[in-house]
VOPAGU-2260 file (C-alpha; in pm, 1 decimal, decimal comma):
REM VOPAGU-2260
SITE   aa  ch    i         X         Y         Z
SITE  UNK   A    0   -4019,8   -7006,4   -4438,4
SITE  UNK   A    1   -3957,9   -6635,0   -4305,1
SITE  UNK   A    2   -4111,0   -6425,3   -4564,4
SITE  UNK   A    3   -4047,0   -6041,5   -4588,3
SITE  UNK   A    4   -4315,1   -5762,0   -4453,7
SITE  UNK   A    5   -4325,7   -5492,2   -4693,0
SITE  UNK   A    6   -4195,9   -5143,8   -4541,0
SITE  UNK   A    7   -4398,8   -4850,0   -4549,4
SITE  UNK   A    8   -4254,8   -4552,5   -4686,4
SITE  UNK   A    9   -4161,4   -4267,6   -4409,3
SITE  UNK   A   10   -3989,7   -3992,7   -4468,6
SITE  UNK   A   11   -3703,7   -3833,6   -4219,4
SITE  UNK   A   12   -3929,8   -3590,0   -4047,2
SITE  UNK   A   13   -4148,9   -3866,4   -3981,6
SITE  UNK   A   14   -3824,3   -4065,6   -3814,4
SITE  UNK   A   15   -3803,5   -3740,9   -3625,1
SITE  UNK   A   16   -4122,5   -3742,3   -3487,0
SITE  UNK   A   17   -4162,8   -4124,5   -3367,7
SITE  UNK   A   18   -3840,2   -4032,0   -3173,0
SITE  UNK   A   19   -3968,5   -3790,6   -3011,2
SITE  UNK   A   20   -4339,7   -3987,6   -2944,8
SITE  UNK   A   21   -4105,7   -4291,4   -2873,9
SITE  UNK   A   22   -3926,6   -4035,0   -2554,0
SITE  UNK   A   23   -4256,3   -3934,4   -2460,6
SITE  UNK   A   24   -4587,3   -4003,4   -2583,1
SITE  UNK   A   25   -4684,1   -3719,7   -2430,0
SITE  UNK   A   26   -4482,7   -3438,8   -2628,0
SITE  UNK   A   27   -4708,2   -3199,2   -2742,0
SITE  UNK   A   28   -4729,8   -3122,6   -3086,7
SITE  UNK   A   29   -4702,2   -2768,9   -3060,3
SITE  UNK   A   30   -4324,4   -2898,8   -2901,1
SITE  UNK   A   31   -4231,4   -3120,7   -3174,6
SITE  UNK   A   32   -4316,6   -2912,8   -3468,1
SITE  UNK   A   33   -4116,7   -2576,2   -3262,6
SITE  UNK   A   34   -3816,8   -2860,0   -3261,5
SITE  UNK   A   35   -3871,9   -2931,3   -3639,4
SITE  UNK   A   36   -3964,9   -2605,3   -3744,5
SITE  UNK   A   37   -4343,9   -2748,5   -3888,9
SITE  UNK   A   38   -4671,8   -2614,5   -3710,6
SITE  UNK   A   39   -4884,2   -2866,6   -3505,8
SITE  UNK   A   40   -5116,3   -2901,4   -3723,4
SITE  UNK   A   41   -4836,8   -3055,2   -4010,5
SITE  UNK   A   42   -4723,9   -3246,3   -3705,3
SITE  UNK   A   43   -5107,4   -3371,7   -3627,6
SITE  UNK   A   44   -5204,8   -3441,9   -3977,0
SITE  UNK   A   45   -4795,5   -3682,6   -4006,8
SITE  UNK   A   46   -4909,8   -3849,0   -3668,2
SITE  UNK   A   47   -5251,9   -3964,6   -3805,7
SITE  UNK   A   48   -5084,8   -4099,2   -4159,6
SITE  UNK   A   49   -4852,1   -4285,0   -3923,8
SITE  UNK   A   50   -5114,6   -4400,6   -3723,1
SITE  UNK   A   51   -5314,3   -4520,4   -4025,4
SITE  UNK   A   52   -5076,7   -4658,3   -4233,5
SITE  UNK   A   53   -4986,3   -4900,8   -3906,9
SITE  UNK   A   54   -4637,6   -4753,3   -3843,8
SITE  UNK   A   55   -4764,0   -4625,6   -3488,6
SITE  UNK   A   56   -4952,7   -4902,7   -3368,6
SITE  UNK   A   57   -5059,1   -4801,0   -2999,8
SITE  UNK   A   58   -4914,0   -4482,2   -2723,0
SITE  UNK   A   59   -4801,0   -4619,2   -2399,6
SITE  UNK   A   60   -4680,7   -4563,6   -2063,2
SITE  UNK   A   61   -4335,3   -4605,0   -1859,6
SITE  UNK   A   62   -4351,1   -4757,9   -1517,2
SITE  UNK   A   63   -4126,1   -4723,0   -1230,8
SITE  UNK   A   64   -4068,6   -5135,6   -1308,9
SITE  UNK   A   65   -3953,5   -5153,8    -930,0
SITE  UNK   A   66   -4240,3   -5021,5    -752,3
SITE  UNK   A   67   -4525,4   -5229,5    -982,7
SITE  UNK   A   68   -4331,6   -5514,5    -941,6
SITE  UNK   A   69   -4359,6   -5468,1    -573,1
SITE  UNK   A   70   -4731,7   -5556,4    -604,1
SITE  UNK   A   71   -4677,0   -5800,6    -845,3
SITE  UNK   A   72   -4458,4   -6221,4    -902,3
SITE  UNK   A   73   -4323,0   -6258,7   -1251,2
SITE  UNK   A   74   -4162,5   -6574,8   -1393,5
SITE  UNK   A   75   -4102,3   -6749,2   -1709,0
SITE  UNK   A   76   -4203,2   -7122,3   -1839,0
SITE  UNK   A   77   -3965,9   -7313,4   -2044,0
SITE  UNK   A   78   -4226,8   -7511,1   -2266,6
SITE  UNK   A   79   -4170,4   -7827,5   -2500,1
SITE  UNK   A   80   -4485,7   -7918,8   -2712,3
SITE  UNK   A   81   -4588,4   -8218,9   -2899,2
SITE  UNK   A   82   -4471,0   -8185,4   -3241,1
SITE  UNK   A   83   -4723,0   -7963,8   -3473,4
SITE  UNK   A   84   -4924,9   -7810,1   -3174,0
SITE  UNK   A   85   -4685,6   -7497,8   -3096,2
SITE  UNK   A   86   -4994,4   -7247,5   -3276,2
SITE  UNK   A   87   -5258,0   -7428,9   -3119,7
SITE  UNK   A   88   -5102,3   -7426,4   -2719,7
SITE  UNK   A   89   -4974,5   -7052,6   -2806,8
SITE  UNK   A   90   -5303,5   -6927,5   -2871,7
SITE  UNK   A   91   -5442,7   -7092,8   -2613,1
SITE  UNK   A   92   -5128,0   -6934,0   -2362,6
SITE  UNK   A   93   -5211,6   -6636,2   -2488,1
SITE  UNK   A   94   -5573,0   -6570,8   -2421,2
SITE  UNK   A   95   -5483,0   -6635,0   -2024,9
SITE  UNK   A   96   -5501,3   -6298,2   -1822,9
SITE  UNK   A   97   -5168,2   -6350,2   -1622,2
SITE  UNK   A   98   -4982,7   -6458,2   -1958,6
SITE  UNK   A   99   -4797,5   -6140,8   -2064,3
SITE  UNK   A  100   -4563,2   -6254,4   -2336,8
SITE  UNK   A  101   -4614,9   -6600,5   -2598,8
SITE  UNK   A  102   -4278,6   -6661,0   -2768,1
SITE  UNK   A  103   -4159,6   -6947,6   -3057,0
SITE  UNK   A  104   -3804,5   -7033,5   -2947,2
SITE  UNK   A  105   -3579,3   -7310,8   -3104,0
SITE  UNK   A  106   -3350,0   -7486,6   -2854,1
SITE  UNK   A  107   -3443,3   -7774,4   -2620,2
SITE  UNK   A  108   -3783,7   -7579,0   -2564,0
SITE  UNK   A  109   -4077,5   -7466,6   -2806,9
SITE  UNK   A  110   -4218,9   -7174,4   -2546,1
SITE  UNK   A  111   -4086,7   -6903,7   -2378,9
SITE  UNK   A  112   -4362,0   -6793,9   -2182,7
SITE  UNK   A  113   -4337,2   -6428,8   -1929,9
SITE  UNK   A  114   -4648,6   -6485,8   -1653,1
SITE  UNK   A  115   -4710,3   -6155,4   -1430,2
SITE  UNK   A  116   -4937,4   -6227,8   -1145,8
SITE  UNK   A  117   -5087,8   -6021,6    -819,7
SITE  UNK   A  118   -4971,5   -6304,4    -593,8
SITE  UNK   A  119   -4752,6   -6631,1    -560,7
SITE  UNK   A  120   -5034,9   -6819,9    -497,7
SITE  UNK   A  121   -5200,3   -6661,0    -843,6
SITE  UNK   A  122   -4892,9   -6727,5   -1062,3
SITE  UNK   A  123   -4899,5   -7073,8    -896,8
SITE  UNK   A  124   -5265,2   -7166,0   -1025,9
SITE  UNK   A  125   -5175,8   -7031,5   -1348,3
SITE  UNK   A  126   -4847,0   -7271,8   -1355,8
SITE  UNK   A  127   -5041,6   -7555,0   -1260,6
SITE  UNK   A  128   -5307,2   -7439,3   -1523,4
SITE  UNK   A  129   -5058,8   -7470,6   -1791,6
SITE  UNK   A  130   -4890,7   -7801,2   -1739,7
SITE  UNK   A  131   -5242,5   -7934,0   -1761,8
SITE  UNK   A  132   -5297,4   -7899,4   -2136,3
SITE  UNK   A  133   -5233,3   -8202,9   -2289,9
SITE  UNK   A  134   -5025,7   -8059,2   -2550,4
SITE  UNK   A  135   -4745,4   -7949,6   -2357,9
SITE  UNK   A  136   -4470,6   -8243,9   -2299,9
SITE  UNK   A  137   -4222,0   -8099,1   -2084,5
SITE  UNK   A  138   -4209,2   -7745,2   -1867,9
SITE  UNK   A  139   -3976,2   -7540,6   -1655,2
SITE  UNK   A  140   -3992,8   -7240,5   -1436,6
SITE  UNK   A  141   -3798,8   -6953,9   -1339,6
SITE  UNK   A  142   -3904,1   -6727,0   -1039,7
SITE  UNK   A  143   -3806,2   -6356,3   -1111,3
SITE  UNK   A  144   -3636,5   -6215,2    -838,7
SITE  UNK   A  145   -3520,0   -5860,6    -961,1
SITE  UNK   A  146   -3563,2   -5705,3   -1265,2
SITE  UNK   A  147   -3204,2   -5518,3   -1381,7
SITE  UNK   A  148   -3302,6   -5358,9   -1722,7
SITE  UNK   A  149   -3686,6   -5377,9   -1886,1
SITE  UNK   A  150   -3719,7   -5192,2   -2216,9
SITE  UNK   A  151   -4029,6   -5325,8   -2321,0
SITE  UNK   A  152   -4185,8   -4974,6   -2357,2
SITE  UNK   A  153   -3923,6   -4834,0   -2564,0
């Protein structure tokens, strides 16, 4: 049973400024309080509510996607798991360096699983690493060859 996350109350100058943190973490706050007519320190003081109350959870970077995935072999796994162990082999999944994303999917599979790796041979070991656990009943792969569109930072 989904049940609902209580929303924290912003205000639309507060919109205003995670769009402009969300374009660039990097925007000065002396820039976003000129473009919303507030000072930086009104702009400082918003930021650290945000931050506090849980609304901005981390800053981040952008990568040029093509040339760090020139160093790096991506693929997914396509995971079916014994019935009542999806938790258990996700949290397990999850605490493995080269496993970047855990999801719960409903279909003919229980995991979607993202693995980013510094070699074939790497991502290979940590395949074969998976599809020991005992848990797991059934798994896929899918090599990434080229990424088209990535908005995970965004």
């Amino acid at each position: 049973m989904l049940m609902a996350v209580p929303r924290k109350k912003i205000d639309e100058i507060d919109r205003k400024i995670i769009e402009a943190l969300k374009k660039n973490a990097r925007t000065p706050f002396t820039e976003i309080g000129k473009s919303l007519g507030l000072s930086d320190a009104s702009i400082h003081f918003r930021v650290s509510k945000l931050r506090k109350a849980g609304i901005i959870k981390k800053y981040t970077i952008e990568v040029d996607e093509e040339a760090y995935q020139n160093h790096k072999v991506s693929g997914y796994m396509l995971i079916k798991v014994k019935r009542g162990k999806i938790e258990e082999v996700s949290k397990k999944l999850a605490s493995l360096e080269d496993v970047k994303v855990v999801q719960e999917v409903r279909g003919s599979n229980d995991l979607i699983v993202k693995i980013e790796a510094a070699s074939l041979e790497k991502l290979r070991n940590v395949v074969l690493t998976i599809e020991k656990n005992p848990s797991i009943i059934e798994s896929g792969y899918l090599t990434v060859l080229k990424t088209w569109k990535d908005e995970r930072s965004r």
